[in-house]
N, C-alpha and C positions, 0 to 999 in steps of 0.2 A: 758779791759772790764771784768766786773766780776759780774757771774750771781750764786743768791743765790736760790736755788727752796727746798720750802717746800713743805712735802710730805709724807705721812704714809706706801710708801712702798718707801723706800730708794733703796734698793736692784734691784727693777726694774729700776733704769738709771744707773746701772752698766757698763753695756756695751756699749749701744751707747755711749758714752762719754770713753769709754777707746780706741776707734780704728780709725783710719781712721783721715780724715782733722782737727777732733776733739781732738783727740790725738795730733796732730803734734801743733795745734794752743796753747794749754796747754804747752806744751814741750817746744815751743819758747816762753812762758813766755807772748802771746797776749791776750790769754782770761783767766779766770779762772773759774773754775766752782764747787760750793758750793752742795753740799744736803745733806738737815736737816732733821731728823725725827719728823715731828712732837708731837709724842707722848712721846719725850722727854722732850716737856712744857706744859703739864697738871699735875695739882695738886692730878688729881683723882689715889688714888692708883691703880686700874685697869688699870692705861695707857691709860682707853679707851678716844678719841675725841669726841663722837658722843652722839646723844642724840633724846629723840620722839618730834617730831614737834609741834609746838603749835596750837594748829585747830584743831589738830587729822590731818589725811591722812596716805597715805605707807612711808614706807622708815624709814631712817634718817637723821638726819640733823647734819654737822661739828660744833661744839661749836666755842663760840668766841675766851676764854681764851686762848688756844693755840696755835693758830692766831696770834692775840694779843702779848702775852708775848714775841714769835719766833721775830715777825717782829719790836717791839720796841726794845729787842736787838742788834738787826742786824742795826739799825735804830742809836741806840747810840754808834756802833762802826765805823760809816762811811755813806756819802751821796749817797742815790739812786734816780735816777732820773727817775724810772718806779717801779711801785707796780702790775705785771698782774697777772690775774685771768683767768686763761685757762677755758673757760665755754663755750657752744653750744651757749648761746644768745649771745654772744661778738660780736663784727665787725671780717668778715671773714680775714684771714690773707690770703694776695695777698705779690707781688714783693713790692710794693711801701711802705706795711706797714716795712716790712723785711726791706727795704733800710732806712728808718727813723728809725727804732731804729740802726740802724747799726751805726746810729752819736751816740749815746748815750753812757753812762759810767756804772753805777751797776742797775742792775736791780733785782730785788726778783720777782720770780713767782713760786704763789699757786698752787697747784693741788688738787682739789676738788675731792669728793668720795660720794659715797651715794647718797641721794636725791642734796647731794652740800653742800656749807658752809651759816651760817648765813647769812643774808644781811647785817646786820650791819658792819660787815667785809669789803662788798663792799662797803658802802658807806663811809665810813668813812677811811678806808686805801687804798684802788685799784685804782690806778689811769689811769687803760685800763684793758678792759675786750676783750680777742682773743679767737676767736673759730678757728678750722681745717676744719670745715665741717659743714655742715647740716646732723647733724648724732651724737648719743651720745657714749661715749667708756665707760669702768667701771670706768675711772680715767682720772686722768691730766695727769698722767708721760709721757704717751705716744704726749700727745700735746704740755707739756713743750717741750721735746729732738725736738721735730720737729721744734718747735720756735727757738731756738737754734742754732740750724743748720743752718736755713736757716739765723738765719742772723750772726755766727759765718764767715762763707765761705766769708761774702763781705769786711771780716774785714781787712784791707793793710798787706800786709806779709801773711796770713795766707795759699793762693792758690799761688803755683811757679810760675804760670800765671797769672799774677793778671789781663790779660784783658778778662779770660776765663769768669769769671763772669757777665761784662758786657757786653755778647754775651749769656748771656744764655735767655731760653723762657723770654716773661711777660718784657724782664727788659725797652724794646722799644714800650708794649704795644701788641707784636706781639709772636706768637709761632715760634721757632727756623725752622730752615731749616734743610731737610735733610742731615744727616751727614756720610760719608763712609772712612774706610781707606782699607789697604791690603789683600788680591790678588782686583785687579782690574777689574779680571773676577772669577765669583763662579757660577759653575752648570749654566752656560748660562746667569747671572745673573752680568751686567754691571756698572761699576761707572759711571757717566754720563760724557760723551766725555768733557765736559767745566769744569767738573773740573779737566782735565789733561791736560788741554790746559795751563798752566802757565800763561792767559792772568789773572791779579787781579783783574782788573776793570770789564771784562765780568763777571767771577767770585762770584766778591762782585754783581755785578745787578743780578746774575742768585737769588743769594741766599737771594733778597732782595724782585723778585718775588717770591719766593717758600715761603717766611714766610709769604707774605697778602695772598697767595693763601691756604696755610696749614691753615692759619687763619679764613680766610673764610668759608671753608669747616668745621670744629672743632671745632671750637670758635667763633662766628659772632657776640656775644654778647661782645667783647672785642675789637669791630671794634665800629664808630659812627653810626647813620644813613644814614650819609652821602654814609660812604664807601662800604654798602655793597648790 
């Protein structure tokens, strides 16, 4: 799988992507992961992207061109089967969305700056627009790497455990269950007696009640009406 993110500060997905599961999925050759400077495909001698909005208002607005030039590039070297747009209006990215690109092959994703990129851009190239939040940041980079991630991790080979992932929060609809390991006892403070019972079956039900109940309590908006 191999993801191309465009983006006018390059520098800032340095890091996440040099360390940790991200690293290793790179390393074993699973994923690969591209970033382009945008301001490497503008004509304008300034370098600069960006430009005053048409209407008048604050801000500015990402030009097509370098958009454009970046992404039919990349477009005539190889088939992508996602064009995202990291944007606050997008559909919020949840577990299910992460698990459906996780089947998928190359992906490009923009990262918007300023007031954001043209529309014409999204209508015409993007073929999913993903938010993080109800909440704006200065840029994509930060929502690209988190996109990423999250669905890097579900990739086969990439986690030693590959059934860690489907036990984590969301992936059953549910928040995960309480989790403890060593010393057994801290400051008066106890692992709960059934999980050192070796019994699996009481076990898996303790921890089957404690995710509707964490759920419940936490999240009840991810329960039906039925259940809660």
């Amino acid at each position: 799988m191999r993801f191309d993110i465009i983006t006018v500060l390059p520098s800032l997905l340095d890091s996440p992507f040099a360390h940790s599961i991200l690293q290793r999925a790179q390393k074993k050759g699973l994923s690969e992961i591209h970033v382009h400077n945008l301001r490497d495909y503008t004509s304008n001698k300034q370098r600069s992207v960006d430009d005053y909005p048409y209407g008048g208002g604050s801000g500015m607005v990402m030009q097509i061109e370098p958009f454009a030039t970046c992404i039919e590039k990349l477009q005539s070297e190889r088939t992508y089967d996602e064009i995202i747009y990291m944007t606050p209006d997008g559909e919020t990215l949840n577990q299910s969305i992460a698990n459906d690109l996780s089947t998928r092959g190359n992906m490009i994703i923009l990262c918007g700056h300023y007031k954001g990129i043209d529309q014409r851009i999204r209508d015409i190239f993007v073929t999913r627009e993903i938010s993080i939040g109800d909440y704006v940041l200065s840029g994509g980079e930060l929502p690209a790497a988190i996109l990423v991630d999250a669905i890097i991790r579900l990739i086969p080979g990439v986690l030693s455990d590959e059934t860690s992932a489907l036990s984590d929060s969301f992936q059953d609809g549910l928040l995960d269950a309480p989790i403890y390991t060593r010393p057994a006892e801290w400051r008066g403070h106890k692992v709960p007696d059934i999980l050192l019972s070796g019994n699996e079956a009481k076990i898996n039900a303790w921890r089957d009640d404690q995710q509707l109940q964490r759920t419940q309590e936490r999240r009840p908006d991810l329960l039906g009406d039925n259940e809660q």
